[in-house]
matplotlib code that plots the C-alpha trace (Angstrom):
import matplotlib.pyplot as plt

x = [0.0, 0.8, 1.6, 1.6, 4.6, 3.0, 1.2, 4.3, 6.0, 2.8, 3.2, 6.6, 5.5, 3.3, 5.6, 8.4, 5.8, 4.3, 1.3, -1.5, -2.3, 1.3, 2.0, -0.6, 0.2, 4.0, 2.3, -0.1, -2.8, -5.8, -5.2, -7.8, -6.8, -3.6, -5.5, -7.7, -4.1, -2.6, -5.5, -5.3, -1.7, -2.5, -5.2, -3.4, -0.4, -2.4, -0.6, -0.9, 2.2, 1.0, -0.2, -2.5, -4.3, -5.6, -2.4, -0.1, 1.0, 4.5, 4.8, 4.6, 7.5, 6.5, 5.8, 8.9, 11.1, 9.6, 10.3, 14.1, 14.3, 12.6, 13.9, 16.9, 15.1, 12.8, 15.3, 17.1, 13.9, 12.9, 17.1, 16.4, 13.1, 14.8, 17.6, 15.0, 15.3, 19.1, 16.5, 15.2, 16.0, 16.4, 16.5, 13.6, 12.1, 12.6, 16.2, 16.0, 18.7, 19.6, 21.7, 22.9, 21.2, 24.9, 25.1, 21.8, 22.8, 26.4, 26.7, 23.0, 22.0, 25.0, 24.3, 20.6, 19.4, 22.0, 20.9, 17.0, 17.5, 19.6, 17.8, 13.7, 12.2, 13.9, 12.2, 14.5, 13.4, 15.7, 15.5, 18.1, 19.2, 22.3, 21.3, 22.6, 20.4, 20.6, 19.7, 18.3, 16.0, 15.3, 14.2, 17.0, 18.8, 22.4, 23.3, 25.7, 28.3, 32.1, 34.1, 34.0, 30.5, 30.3, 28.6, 30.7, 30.2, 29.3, 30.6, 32.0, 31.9, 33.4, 30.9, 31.7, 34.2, 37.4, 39.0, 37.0, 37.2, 35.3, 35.2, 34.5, 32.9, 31.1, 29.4, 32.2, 29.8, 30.4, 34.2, 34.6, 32.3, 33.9, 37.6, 39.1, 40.4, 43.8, 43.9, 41.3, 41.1, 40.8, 36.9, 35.9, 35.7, 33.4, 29.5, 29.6, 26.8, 27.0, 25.1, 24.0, 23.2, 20.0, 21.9, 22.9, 26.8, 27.9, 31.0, 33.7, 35.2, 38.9, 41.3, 44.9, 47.8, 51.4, 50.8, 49.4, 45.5, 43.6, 39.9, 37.9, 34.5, 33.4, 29.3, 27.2, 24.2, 22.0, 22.6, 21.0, 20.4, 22.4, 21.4, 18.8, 18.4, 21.7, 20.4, 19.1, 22.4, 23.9, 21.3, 22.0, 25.4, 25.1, 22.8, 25.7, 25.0, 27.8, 30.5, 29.5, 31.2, 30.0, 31.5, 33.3, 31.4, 28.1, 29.9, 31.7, 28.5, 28.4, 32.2, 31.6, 29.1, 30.8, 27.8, 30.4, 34.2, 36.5, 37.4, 41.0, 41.4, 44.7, 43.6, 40.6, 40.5, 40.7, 38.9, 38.1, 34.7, 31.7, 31.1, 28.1, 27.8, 25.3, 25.3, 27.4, 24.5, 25.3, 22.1, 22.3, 18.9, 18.9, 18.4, 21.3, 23.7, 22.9, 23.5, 26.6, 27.8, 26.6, 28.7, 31.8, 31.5, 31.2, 34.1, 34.2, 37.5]
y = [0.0, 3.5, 5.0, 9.2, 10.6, 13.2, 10.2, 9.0, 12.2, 12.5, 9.1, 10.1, 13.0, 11.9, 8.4, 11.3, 13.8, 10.8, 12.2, 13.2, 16.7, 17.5, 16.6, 18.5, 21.9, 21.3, 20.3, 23.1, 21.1, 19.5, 16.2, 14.4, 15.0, 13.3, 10.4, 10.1, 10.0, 7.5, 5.1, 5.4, 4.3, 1.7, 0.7, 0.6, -1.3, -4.3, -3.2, -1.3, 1.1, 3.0, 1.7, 4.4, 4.8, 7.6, 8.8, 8.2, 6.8, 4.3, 2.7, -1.1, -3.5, -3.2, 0.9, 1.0, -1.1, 1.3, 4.8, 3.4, 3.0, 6.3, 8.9, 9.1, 8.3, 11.0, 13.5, 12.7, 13.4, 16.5, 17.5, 17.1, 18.8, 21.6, 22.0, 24.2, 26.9, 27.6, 28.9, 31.3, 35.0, 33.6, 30.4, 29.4, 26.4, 25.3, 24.4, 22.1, 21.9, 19.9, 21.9, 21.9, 23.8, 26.0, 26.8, 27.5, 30.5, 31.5, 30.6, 30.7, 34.6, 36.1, 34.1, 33.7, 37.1, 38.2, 35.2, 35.5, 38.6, 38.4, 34.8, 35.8, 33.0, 30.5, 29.4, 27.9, 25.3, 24.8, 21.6, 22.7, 19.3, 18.0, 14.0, 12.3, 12.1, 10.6, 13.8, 12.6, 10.2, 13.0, 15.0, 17.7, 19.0, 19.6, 19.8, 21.2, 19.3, 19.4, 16.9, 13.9, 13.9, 14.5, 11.3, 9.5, 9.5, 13.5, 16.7, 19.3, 22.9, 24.9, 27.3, 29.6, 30.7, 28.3, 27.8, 28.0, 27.4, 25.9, 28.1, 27.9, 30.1, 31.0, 34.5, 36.3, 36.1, 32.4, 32.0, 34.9, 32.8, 29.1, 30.2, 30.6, 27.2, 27.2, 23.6, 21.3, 18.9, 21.4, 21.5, 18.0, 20.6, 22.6, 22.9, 22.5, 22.2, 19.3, 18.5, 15.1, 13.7, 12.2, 8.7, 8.9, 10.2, 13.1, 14.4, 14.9, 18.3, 18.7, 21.1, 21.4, 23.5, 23.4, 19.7, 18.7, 17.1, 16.9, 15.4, 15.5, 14.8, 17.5, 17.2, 19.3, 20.5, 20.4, 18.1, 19.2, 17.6, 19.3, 21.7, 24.5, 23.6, 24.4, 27.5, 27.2, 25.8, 29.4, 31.1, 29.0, 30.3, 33.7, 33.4, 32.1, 28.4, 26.9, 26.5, 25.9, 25.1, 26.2, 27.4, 30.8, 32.6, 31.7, 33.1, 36.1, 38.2, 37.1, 38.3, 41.3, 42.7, 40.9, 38.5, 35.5, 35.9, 33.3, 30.0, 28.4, 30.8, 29.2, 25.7, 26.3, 23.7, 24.7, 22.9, 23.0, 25.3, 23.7, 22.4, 22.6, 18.8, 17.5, 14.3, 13.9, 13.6, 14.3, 16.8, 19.8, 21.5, 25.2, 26.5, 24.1, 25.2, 29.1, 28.4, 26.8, 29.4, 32.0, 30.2, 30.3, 33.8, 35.2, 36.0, 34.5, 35.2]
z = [0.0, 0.0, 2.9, 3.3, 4.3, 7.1, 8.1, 9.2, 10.1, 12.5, 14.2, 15.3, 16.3, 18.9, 19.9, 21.1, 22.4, 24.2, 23.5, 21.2, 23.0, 23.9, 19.6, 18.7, 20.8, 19.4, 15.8, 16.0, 14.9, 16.8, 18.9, 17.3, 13.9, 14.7, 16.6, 13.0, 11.5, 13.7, 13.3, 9.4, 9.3, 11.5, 9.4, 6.0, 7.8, 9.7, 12.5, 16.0, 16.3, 19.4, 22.6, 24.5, 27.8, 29.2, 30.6, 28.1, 24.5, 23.9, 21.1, 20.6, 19.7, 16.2, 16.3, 18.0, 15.3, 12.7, 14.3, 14.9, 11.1, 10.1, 12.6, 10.2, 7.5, 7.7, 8.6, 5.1, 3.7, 5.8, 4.6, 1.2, 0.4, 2.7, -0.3, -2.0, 0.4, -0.7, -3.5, -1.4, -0.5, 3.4, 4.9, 6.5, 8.7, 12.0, 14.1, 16.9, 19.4, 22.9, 24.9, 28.9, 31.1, 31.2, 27.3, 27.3, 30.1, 29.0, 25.2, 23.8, 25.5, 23.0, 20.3, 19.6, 19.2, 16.4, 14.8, 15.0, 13.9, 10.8, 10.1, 10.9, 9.0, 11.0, 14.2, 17.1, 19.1, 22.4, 25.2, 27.9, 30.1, 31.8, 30.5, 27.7, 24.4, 21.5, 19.2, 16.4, 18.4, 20.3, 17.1, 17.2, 14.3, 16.3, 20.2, 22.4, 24.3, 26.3, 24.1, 26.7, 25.8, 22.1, 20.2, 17.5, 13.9, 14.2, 13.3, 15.5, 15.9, 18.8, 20.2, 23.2, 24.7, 24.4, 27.6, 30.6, 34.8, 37.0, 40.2, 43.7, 45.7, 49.1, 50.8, 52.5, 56.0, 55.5, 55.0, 57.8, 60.0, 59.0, 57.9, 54.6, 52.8, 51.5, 50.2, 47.9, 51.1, 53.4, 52.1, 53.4, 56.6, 55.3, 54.0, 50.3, 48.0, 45.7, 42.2, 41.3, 37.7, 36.6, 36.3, 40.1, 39.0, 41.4, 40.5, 42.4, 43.0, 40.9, 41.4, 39.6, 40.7, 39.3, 37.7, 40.9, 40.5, 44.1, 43.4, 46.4, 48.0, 50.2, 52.0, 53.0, 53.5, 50.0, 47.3, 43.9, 40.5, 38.2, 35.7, 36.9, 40.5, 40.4, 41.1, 43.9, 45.5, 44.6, 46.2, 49.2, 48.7, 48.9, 51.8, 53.6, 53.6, 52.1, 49.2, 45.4, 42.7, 39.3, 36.1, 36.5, 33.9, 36.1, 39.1, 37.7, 38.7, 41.9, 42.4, 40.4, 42.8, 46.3, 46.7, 46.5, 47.1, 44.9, 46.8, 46.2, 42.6, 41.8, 42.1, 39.7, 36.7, 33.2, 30.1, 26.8, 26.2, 24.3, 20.5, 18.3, 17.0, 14.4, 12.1, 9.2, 6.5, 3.0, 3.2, 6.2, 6.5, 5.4, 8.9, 10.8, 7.7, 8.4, 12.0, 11.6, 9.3, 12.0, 14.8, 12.9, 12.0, 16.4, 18.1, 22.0, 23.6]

ax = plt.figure().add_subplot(projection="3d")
ax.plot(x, y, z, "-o")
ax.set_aspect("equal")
plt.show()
């Protein structure tokens, strides 16, 4: 038989929404249009790709065997019919893109309104999280990530600033109440306020000084998933309640204005900033190519 193609686009749409009304609000269209929709490509294929309750919608072993094979599929597709805008005056369409909750506060504020503005026809769609996705499962055009995270088989593009710190930091009432650490290990003494991944992982706290390395795991009062509650542990901070550790661009505020004061400066670590990443298709969509091009052309440091 002959199966539509938005009939198909549509399906996925709702599988990763998990949802008919949350597809349909990002769809723009009604939620039982794409229920009507659904049920016809069920219909045509002999098969049901969606299980749904009244709560929520997965797919099946078969639906889910199906949207595997078309995410990339359809996104060659979606790339290819999107070569015609290279016709147009402007690019147009929409840009997906998975970022952490930091890029999405110290790269994406500098970058995205130039770019809306010299680019209006494009529309940006951002998620901002801290876990690990699969993007083009996750129906994104490109992501942000540090290199130890960057997927394989995809392109890179640095973004951001280049070199950056993470920092330490605590209200001055607090380090004149608890003292003043001079050394990494002097903090298993002190109230510090950790973040946690979604997979359970907390980091450790690394410092590096003259070639020396010093990883440590300092408690305290508040533990915090990482990404936006992280926060909250800094507004814990400057009410006194403890040491944070963050990236030094997040801080440089809160030193700029004495809200903070800089903990152990010269042990601060320094890595490599952030990279734009995106697959290696033969086809880039108009939009991703004019936001690559845009990212090359900004100066960071």
């Amino acid at each position: 038989m002959a199966t539509d193609l938005g009939d198909l686009q549509a399906s996925m749409a709702v599988a990763r929404a998990g949802g008919f009304r949350e597809a349909a609000r990002v769809g723009g269209v009604s939620a039982s249009s794409l229920s009507e929709t659904v049920r016809r490509l069920e219909s045509g294929l002999g098969v049901r790709l969606l299980n749904r309750t009244t709560r929520s919608v997965a797919p099946t072993e078969a639906g889910a065997r199906l949207l595997d094979r078309l995410g990339p599929a359809l996104g060659e597709v979606e790339a290819a019919l999107d070569v015609v805008n290279g016709f147009r005056g402007r690019p147009a369409g929409t840009l997906r893109l998975n970022v952490p909750v930091v890029a999405a506060k110290l790269v994406l504020p500098r970058l995205l309104p130039p770019f809306l503005a010299a680019y209006p026809d494009i529309r940006l769609e951002v998620t901002a999280e801290d876990s690990f996705v699969d993007i083009l499962a996750s129906g994104c055009d490109a992501g942000i990530r540090y290199d130890e995270r960057l997927e394989q088989d995809m392109i890179a593009v640095p973004i951001g600033p280049r070199r950056q710190r993470f920092a330490t930091a605590a209200a001055p009432a607090y380090l004149d109440r608890r003292g003043r650490p001079d050394h990494p290990r002097d903090l298993l003494h002190h109230a510090c306020l950790r973040g946690r991944f979604a997979s359970g992982f907390m980091p450790p706290w690394e410092f590096e000084r003259d070639g020396e390395v010093v990883s440590v795991e300092p408690t305290g009062p508040l533990l915090v998933s990482t990404g936006t509650a992280m926060a909250l542990a800094l507004d814990v901070a400057v009410a006194g309640g403890g040491i944070v550790s963050l990236f030094e661009d997040w801080l440089r505020p809160y030193f700029d204005d004495g809200r903070l004061e800089p903990v152990l400066e010269p042990w601060w670590q320094e890595f490599s900033g952030p990279f734009l990443y995106y697959p290696g298709r033969r086809l880039t969509p108009a939009p991703l190519r004019a936001f690559i091009d845009f990212v090359g052309g900004m100066r960071w440091d």
